[in-house]
C-alpha positions as CSV (number, residue, x, y, z in Angstrom):
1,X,118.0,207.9,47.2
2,X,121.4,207.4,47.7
3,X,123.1,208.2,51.0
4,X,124.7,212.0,50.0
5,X,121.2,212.5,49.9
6,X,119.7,211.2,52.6
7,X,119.4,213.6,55.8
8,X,118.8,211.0,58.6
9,X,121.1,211.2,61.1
10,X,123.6,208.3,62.0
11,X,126.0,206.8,64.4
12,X,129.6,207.0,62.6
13,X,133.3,206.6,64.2
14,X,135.8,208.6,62.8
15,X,139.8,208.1,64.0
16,X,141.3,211.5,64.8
17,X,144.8,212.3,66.2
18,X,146.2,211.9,69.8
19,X,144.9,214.4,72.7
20,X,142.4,215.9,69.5
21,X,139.1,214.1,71.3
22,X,138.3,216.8,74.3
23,X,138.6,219.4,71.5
24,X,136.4,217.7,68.8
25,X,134.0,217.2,71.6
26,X,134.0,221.0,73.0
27,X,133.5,222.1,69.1
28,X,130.8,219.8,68.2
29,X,129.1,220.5,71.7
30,X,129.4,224.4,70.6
31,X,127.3,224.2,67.4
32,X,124.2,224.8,67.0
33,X,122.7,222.1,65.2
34,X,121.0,218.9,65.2
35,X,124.6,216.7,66.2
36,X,126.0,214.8,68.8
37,X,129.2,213.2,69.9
38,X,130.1,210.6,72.3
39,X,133.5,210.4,73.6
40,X,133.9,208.3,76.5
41,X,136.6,209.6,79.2
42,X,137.7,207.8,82.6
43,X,139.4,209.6,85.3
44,X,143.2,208.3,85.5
45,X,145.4,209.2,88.7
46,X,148.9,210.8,87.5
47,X,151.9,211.0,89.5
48,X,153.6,214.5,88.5
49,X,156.7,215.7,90.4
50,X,155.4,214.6,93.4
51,X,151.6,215.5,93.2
52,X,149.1,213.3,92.3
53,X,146.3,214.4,90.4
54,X,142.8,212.8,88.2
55,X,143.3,213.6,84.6
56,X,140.3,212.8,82.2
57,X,141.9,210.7,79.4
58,X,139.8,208.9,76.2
59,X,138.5,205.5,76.9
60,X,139.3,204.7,73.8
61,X,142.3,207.1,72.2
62,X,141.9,208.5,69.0
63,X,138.4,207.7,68.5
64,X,135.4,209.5,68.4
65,X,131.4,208.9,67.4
66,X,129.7,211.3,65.6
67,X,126.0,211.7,65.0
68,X,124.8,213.1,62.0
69,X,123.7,212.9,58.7
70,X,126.2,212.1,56.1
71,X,126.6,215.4,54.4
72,X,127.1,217.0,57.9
73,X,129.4,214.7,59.1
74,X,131.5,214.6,55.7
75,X,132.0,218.6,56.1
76,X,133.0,218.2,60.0
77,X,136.9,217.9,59.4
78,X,136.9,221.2,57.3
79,X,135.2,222.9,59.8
80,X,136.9,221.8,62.8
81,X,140.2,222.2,61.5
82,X,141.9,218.3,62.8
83,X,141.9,215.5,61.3
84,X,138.8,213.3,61.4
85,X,139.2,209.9,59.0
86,X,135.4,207.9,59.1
87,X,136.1,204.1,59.4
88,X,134.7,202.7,56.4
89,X,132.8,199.3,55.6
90,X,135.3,197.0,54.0
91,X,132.6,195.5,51.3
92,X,131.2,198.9,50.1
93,X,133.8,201.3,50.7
94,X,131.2,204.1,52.2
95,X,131.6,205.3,55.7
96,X,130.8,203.1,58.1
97,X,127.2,203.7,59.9
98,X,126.5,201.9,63.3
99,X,123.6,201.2,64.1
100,X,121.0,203.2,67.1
101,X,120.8,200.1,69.0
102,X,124.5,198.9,69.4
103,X,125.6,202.7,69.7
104,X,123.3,202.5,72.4
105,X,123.9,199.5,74.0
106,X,127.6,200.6,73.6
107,X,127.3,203.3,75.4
108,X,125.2,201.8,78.5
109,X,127.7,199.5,79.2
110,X,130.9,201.8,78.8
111,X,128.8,204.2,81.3
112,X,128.6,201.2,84.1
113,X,131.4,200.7,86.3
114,X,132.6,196.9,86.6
115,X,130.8,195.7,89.7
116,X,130.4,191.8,91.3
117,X,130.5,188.5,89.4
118,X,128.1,186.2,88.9
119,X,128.2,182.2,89.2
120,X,126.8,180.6,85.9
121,X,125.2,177.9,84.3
122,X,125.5,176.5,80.5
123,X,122.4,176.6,79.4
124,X,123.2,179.3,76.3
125,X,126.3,178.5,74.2
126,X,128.9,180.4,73.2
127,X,128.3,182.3,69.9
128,X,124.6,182.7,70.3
129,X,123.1,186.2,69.9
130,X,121.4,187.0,73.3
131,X,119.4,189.9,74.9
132,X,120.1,190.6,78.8
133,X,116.3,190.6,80.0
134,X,117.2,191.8,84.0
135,X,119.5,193.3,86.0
136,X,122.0,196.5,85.5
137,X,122.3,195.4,81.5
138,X,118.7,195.0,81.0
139,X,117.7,195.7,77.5
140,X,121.3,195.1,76.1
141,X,122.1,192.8,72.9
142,X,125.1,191.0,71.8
143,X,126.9,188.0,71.6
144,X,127.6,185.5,73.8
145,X,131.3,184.6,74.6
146,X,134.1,183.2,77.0
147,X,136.8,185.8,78.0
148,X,138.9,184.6,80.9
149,X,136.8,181.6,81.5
150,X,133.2,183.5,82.0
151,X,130.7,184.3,79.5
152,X,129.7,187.9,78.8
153,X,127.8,189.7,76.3
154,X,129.8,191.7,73.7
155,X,128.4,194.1,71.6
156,X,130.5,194.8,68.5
157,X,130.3,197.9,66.7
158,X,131.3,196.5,63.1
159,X,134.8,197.3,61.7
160,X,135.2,199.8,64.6
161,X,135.8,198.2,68.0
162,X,133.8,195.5,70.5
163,X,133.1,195.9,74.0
164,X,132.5,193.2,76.7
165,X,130.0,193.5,80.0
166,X,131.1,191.9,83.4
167,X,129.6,188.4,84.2
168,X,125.9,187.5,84.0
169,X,123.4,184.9,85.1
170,X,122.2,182.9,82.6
171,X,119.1,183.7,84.3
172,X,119.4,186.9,83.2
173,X,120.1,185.9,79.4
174,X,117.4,185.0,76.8
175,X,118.4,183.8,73.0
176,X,117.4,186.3,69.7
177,X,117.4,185.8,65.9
């Protein structure tokens, strides 16, 4: 069955135009069927003539994750009337699907704030795919690496972005595949 076909849904990230996320989002959260978005916002303090004020921005700008199946998500940019480009896989040239468990790992950890830091110990090395097994991350997988001297667990969403957690024991850690 080839993947026009196929009406499983999947995690895909299309690139859209500036300030076009919070509309994408109200119009797929209108519809009526089986789809879902996820487009993280922060709250950002702006300075305006004198007032300051929160203003919900994108996490990440001109970016939003669509689940779907393909046909569905294919028709989306028609029907919403902006500009939605899928992020393809380089080797096959078809859009890009993530996978459920790094979409949802991805999504834990962007919905954590950054609390504390941890001391560590080097009994994992850098590179090795690990799973955190306690604690606030529990459950998430990714890589091991160093970023500004600490190791973290990144969890990359191929060809579309990675995202780091804060420091953890290596307690917490175990090794996979």
């Amino acid at each position: 069955m080839s993947e026009a076909e196929d009406n499983t849904l999947h995690w895909y990230a299309a690139r859209v135009k500036y300030r076009t996320e919070e509309k994408i989002k109200i119009f797929l959260q209108q519809r009526d069927h089986e789809i879902k978005c996820f487009i993280p916002f922060k709250k950002v303090l702006i300075e305006r003539l004198g007032k300051r004020i929160y203003k919900e921005k994108p996490v990440i700008p001109c970016l939003v994750f669509v689940y779907a199946d393909y046909h569905t998500a294919l028709s989306l940019p028609t029907e919403i009337g902006l500009s939605m480009t899928y992020i393809r896989n380089l080797d096959t040239k078809q859009i890009q699907r993530i996978p459920d468990k790094q979409m949802q790992d991805f999504m834990f950890v962007l919905d954590l704030s950054e609390k504390g830091s941890f001391m560590l110990t080097d009994n994992l090395k850098k590179g090795d795919r690990v799973r955190v097994i306690k604690g606030v991350f529990s459950g998430v997988e990714g890589e091991l690496v160093r970023i500004k001297g600490h190791k973290r667990v990144v969890i990359k969403l191929e060809g579309v972005c990675s995202l780091a957690t804060t420091y953890i024991p290596m307690e917490f850690l175990e090794r996979i595949g």
